[in-house]
N, C-alpha and C positions, 0 to 999 in steps of 0.2 A: 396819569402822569402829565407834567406841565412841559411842552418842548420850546423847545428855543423854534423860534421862528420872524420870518422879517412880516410886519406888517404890510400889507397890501392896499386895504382901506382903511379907516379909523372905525373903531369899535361900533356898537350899534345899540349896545346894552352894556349896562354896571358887570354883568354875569361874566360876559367876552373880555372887560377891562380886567375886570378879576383873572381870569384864565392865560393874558394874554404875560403876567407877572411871572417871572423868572422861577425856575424849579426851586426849592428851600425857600424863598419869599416870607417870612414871619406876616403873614395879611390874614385879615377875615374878613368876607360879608356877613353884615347884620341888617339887617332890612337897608338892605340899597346903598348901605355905605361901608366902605373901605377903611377897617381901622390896622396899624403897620404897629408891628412893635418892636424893639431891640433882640437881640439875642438873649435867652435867661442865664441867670449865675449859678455858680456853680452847685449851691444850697437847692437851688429848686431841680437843678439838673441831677443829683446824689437825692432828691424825695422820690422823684421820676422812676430811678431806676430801681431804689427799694420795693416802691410796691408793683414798677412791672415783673419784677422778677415775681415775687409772693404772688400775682395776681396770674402771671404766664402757668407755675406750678399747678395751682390749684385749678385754673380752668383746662387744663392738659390733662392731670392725673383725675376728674371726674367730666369729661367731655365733654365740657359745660357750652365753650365756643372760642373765640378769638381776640385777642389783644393788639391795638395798632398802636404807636405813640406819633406825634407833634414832630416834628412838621407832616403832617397825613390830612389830607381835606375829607370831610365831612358835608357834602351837597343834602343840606335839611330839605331844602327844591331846588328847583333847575333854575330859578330867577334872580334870586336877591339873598337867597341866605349859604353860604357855606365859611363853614369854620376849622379851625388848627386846634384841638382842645389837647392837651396833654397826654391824657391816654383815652383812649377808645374800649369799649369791649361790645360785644356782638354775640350774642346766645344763637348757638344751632339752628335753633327754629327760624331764627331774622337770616339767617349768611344770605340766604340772596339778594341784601343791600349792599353786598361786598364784590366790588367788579375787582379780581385780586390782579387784572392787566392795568386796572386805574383806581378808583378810589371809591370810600362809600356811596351811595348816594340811597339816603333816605335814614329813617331816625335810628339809632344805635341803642341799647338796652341801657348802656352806664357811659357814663361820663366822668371825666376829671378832670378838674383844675386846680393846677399848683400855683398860688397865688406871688404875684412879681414885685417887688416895691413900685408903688407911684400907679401902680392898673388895680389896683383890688377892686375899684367900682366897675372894672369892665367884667368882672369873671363876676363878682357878688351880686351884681344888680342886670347889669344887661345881657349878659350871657346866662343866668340863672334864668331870667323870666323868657328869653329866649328858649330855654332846651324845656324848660315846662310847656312854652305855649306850642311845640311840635311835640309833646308827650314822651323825652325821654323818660323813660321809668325810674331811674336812679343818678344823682346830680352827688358826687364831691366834691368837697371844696377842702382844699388841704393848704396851712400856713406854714412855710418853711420857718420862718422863723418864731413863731410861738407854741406852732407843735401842734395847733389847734385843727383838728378837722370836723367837719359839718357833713352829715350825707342826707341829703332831701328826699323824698319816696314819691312819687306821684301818687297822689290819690283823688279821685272825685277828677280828675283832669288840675289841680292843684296840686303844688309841691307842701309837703310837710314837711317838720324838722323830725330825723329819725331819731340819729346819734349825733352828741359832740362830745368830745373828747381829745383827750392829750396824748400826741404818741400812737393812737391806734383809730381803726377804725371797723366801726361793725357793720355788716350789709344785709338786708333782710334778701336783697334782691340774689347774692352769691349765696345765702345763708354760711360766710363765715365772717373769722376777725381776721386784720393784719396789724403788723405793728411796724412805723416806722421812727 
């Protein structure tokens, strides 16, 4: 968790500037730089919660692991990379990247991004090749507005296109559907 605190010296590292930004902060690191973004509307915030809800049920009632949403940091490492991805999920096997007093740190099983007007190149292109090159195993990418969702599969250390589809999306990785 981020505390309010008075600076003392000035920063030392990108990681400390990052850290040093106000709790709720919409910010990411992505190799070494600071991208800020507005608050999302309310179509991406009502995508959010249909399938945390579908995704909290199904990994509850088969014990699969845990679900975090946005604004939640993501420490991919200690240096240059941490991100705010939409929702998070975490398989039992991984929870020990889960400090539940503070935040991930280390790579998460599944990913999602619910795509914003005017950013789709930060989640399509630099955050996708981002969550592939620290080997999340499962990448969403969800459009609020055309319904379209994409889920990538890591494989070979490469991301593949699994599913696209309209309205719903298929997970090899959860082995189910959801629809939103």
């Amino acid at each position: 968790m981020r505390k309010n605190f008075e600076i003392e010296s000035p920063p030392r590292t990108i990681m400390q500037v990052y850290q040093s930004l106000p709790e709720g902060t919409l910010a990411e690191l992505i190799d070494n730089i600071i991208f800020m973004s507005p608050s999302p509307i309310y179509r991406h915030q009502k995508v959010i919660l249909t399938l945390a809800v579908q995704l909290q049920k199904n990994l509850e009632e088969k014990g699969l692991g845990i679900i975090a949403f946005a604004p939640f940091d993501v420490y991919l490492d200690e240096t240059s990379n941490a991100v705010q991805p939409d929702l998070v999920v975490v398989l039992k096997d991984n929870l020990a990247i889960l400090n539940e007093e503070g935040h991930i740190h280390g790579v998460p099983d599944l990913l999602i991004e619910i795509l914003s007007p005017g950013n789709t190149q930060h989640d399509t292109v630099r955050k996708k090749n981002l969550y592939e090159k620290f080997g999340v195993k499962e990448y969403w990418i969800v459009d609020p507005d055309s319904k379209r969702a994409s889920v990538f599969q890591l494989q070979n250390q490469t991301y593949q296109l699994h599913y696209e589809g309209l309205g719903q999306i298929e997970s090899p990785l959860l082995n189910l559907t959801l629809q939103f």
